[in-house]
C-alpha positions in Angstrom: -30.6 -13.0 29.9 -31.7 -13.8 26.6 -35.3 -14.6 27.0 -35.2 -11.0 28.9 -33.9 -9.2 25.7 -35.4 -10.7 23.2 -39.1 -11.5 22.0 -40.2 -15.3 21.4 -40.6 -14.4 17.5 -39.6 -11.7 15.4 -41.5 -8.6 15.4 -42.8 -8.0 11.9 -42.1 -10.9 9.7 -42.7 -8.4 6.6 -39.4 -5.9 7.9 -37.0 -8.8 7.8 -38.0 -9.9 4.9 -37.7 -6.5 2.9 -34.5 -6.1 5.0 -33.0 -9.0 2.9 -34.5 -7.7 -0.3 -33.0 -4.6 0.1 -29.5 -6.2 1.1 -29.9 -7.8 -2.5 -30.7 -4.4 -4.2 -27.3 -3.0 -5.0 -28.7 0.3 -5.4 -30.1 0.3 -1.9 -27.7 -1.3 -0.1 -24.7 0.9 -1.3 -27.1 4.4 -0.5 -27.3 2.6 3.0 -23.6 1.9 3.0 -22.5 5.1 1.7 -24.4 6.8 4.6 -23.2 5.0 7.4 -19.7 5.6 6.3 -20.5 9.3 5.7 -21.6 10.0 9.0 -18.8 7.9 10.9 -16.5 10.5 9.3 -18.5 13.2 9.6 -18.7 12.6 13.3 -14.9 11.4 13.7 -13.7 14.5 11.6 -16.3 16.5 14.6 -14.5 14.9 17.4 -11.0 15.9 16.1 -12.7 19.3 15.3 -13.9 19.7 19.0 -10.9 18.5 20.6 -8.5 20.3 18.8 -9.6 23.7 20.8 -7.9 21.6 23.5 -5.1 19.5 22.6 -2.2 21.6 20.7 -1.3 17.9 18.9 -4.7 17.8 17.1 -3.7 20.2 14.3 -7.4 20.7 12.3 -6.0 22.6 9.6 -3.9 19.7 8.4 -6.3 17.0 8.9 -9.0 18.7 7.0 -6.5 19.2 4.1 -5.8 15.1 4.3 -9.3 14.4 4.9 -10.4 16.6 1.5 -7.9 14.5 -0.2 -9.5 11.3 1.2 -12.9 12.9 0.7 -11.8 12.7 -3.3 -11.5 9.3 -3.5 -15.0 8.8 -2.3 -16.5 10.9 -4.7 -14.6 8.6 -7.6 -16.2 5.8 -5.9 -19.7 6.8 -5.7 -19.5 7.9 -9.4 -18.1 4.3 -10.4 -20.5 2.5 -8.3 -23.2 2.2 -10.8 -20.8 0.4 -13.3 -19.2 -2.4 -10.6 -20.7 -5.2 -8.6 -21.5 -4.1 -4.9 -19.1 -6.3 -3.4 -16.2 -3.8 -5.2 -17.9 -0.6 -4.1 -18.2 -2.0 -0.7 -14.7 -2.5 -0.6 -13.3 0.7 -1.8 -16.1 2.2 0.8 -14.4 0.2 3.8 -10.9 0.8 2.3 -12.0 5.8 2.3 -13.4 4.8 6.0 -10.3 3.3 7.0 -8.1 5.9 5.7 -9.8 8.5 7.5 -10.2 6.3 10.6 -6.2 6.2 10.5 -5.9 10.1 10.9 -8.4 9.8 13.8 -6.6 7.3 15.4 -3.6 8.7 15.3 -4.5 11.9 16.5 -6.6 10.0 19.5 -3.6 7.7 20.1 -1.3 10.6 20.8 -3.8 12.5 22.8 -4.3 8.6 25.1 -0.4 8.9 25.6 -0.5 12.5 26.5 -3.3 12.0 29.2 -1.3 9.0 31.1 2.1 8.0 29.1 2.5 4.6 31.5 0.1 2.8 29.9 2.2 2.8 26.7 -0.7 2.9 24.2 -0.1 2.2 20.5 -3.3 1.6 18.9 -5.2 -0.9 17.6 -2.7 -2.2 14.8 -2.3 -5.7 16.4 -5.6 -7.4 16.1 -5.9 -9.3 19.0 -6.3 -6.3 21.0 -9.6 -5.6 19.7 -10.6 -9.1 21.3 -12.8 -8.4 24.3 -10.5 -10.6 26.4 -7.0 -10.2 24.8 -6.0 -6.5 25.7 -2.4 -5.8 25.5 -2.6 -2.3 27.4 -4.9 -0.2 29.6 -6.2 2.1 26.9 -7.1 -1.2 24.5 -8.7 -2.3 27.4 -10.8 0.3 28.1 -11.7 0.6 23.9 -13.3 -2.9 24.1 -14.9 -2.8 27.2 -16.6 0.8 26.4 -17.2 -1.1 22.3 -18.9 -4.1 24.3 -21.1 -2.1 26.1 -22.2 0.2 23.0 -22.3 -3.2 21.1 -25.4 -4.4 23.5 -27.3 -1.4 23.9 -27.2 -1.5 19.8 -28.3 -5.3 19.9 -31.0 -4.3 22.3 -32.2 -1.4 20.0 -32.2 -3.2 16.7 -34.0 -6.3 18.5 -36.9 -3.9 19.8 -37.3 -2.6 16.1 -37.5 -5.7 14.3 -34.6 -6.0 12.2 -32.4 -9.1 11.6 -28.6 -8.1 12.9 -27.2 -11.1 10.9 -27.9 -8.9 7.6 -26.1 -5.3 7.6 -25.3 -3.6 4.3 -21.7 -2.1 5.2 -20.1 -5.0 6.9 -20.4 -8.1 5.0 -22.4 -11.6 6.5 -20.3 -14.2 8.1 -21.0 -16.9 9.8 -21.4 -16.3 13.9 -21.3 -12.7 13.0 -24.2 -9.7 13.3 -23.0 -7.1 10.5 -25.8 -4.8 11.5 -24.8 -3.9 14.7 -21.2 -3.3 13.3 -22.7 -1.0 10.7 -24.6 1.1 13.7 -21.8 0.8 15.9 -19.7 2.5 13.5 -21.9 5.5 13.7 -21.4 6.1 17.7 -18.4 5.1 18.5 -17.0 8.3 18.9 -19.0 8.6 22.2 -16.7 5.8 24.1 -13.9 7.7 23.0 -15.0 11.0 24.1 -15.4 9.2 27.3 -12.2 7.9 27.4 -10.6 10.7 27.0 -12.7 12.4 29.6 -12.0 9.6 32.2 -8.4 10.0 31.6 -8.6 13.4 31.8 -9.5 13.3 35.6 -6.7 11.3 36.6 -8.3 9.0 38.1 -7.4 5.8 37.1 -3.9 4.0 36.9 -2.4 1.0 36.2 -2.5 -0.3 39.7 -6.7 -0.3 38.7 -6.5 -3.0 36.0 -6.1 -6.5 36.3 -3.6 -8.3 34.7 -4.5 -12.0 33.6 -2.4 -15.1 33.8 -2.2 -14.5 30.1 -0.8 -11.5 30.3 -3.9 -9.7 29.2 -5.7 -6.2 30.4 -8.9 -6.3 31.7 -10.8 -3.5 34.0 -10.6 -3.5 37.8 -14.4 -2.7 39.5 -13.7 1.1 40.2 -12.6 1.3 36.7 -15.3 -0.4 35.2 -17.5 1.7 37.6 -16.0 5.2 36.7 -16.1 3.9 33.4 -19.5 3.1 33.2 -20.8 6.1 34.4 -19.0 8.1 32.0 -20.8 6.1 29.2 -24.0 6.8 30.7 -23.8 10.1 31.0 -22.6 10.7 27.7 -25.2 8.3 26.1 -27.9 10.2 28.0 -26.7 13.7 27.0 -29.6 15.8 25.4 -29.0 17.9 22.5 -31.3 19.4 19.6 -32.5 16.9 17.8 -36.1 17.4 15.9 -38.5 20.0 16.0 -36.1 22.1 18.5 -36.4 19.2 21.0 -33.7 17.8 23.3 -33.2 13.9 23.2 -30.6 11.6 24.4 -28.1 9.9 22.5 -30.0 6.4 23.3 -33.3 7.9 21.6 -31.7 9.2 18.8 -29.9 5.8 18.4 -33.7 4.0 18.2 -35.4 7.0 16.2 -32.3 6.2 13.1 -33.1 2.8 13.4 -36.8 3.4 13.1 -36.1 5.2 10.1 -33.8 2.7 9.0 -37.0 -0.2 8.4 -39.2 3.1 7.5 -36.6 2.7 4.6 -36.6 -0.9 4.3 -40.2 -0.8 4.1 -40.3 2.0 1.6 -42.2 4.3 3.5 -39.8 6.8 2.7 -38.0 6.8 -0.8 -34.9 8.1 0.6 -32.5 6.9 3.4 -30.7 9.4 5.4 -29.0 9.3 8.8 -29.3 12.1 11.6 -27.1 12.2 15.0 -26.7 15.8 16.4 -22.8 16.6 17.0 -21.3 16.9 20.1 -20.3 20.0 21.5 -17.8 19.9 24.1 -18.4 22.5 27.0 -15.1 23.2 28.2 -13.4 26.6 28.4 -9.5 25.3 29.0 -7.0 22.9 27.0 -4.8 20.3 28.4 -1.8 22.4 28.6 -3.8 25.3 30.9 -5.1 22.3 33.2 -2.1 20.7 34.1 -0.1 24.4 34.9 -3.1 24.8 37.6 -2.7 21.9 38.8 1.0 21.8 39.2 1.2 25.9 40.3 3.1 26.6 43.4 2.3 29.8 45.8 4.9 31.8 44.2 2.9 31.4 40.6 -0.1 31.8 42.4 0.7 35.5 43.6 2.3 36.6 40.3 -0.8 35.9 38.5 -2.6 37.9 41.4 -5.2 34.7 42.2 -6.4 34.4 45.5 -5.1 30.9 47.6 -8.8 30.1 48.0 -9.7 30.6 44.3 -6.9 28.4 43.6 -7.9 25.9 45.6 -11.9 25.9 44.2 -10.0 25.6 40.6 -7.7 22.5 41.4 -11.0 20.7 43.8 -13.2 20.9 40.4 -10.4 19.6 38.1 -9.8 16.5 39.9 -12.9 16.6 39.6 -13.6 16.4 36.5 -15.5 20.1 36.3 -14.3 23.1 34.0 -17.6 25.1 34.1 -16.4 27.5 37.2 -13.6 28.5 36.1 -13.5 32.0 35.3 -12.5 33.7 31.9 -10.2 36.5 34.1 -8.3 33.5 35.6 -7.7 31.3 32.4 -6.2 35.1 31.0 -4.2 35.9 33.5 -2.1 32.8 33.0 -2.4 31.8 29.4 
């Protein structure tokens, strides 16, 4: 599989070594840093933005006051980072990124547990559940297999531009480790758990689809995997404006950053600077709204004055996974 993904030698010589020299430049390695971590948040902060027109636990207003809090901290840091070694500012960077990455967690984990309580999701606080193999729950298991998967298409990206994944400028170098695709993976992330939350949201999955180990660990059953998959793929392959009022996919976009990224490196542009259009979510209901359709009896139904047959087109697209046809009158008559 290997010798299918990856060329015999590397392919410019000149990138890699520029990519080093530029990991050795404090100055450019924290403007790198600092705009990876800027546009995780921005794009976590987005998420919570967007799914807080659905979920009556994802209270904006409050988050944006905590994140401005957070968001001063960072500006301390980026005006002390000229007069501390890179290894402190890179710290304090990962330390504003988790803070904010604890408000969208929490908000995510409570929206997980709200979509399908029996799989008794608590996070990611225990380590070994971010371990590919060593799920503790269904939800964990599903956030490692959907990482994994965003993990090799960001592998196969930075391979076909010519960087070296073992050198990253956010994530530090370790041994057996390839802190380059953790500092791009940071930046999309958000789109396996958009499609988390969308797979849950269909109800199609339970815990009868996963496989427990001998070990007592998660992993995804095929139709799982399979839904799962495709979920991914869609979303990866989603078009939205990117330059020059054209539509791309997410898995352009992802290769056009990186190409900027050695444009960078190889100073054919002074300035560094990340760009991944925001995802809109095209859904006119909220969680609440879904599950009273689903569960209305025919005594609802005529009160609200909806037709059986309407009714019935409204609950066949949910479980499907469709919100597009339902109409305005219908969602205002029973809100």
């Amino acid at each position: 599989m290997l010798a299918n993904v990856m060329p015999e030698q590397p392919k410019s010589g000149k990138l890699r070594v520029k990519q080093y020299q530029k990991y050795l430049d404090f100055e450019a390695r924290f403007e790198i840093a600092l705009k990876i971590v800027q546009t995780k948040v921005e794009h976590s902060m987005n998420l919570l933005e967007e799914l807080s027109r659905f979920y009556k636990s994802v209270d904006i207003i409050r988050i944006r006051k905590t994140a401005e809090k957070e968001d001063l901290f960072l500006l301390n840091i980026m005006k002390n980072s000229e007069s501390q070694d890179i290894s402190k500012s890179i710290k304090q960077l990962m330390t504003y990124e988790g803070r904010i990455a604890k408000i969208y967690h929490e908000n995510l984990t409570a929206i997980f547990n709200k979509l399908n309580s029996e799989f008794h999701f608590t996070g990611r606080k225990n380590k070994t559940n971010s371990r590919n193999y060593n799920a503790s729950d269904e939800v964990n298991a599903l956030l490692n297999y959907g990482y994994a998967i965003l993990e090799s298409e960001i592998r196969k990206s930075i391979n076909s531009v010519g960087l070296d994944y073992s050198i990253g400028f956010l994530h530090e170098i370790n041994q057996s480790r390839t802190p380059l695709v953790y500092d791009i993976q940071e930046l999309f992330r958000w789109l396996i758990d958009v499609s988390i939350i969308q797979l849950l949201e269909e109800k199609k999955i339970k815990k009868s689809d996963f496989i427990i180990t001998e070990n007592y660990h998660i992993r995804l059953g095929e139709n799982v995997a399979k839904l799962f998959i495709e979920k991914i793929n869609s979303n990866f392959n989603s078009r939205c404006n990117y330059k020059n009022g054209k539509n791309y996919s997410y898995q352009v976009i992802l290769q056009d950053n990186l190409q900027q990224l050695s444009n960078f490196i190889v100073e054919k542009k002074k300035e560094f600077g990340i760009t991944i259009p925001k995802m809109k979510l095209n859904r006119n209901d909220n969680l609440e709204l879904r599950e009273k359709i689903m569960s209305m009896t025919a005594k609802e139904r005529k009160e609200f004055g909806i037709n059986k047959s309407t009714l019935w087109h409204i609950k066949k697209n949910l479980s499907e996974g469709k919100t597009s046809r339902i109409y305005e009158k219908i969602l205002l008559k029973i809100q």
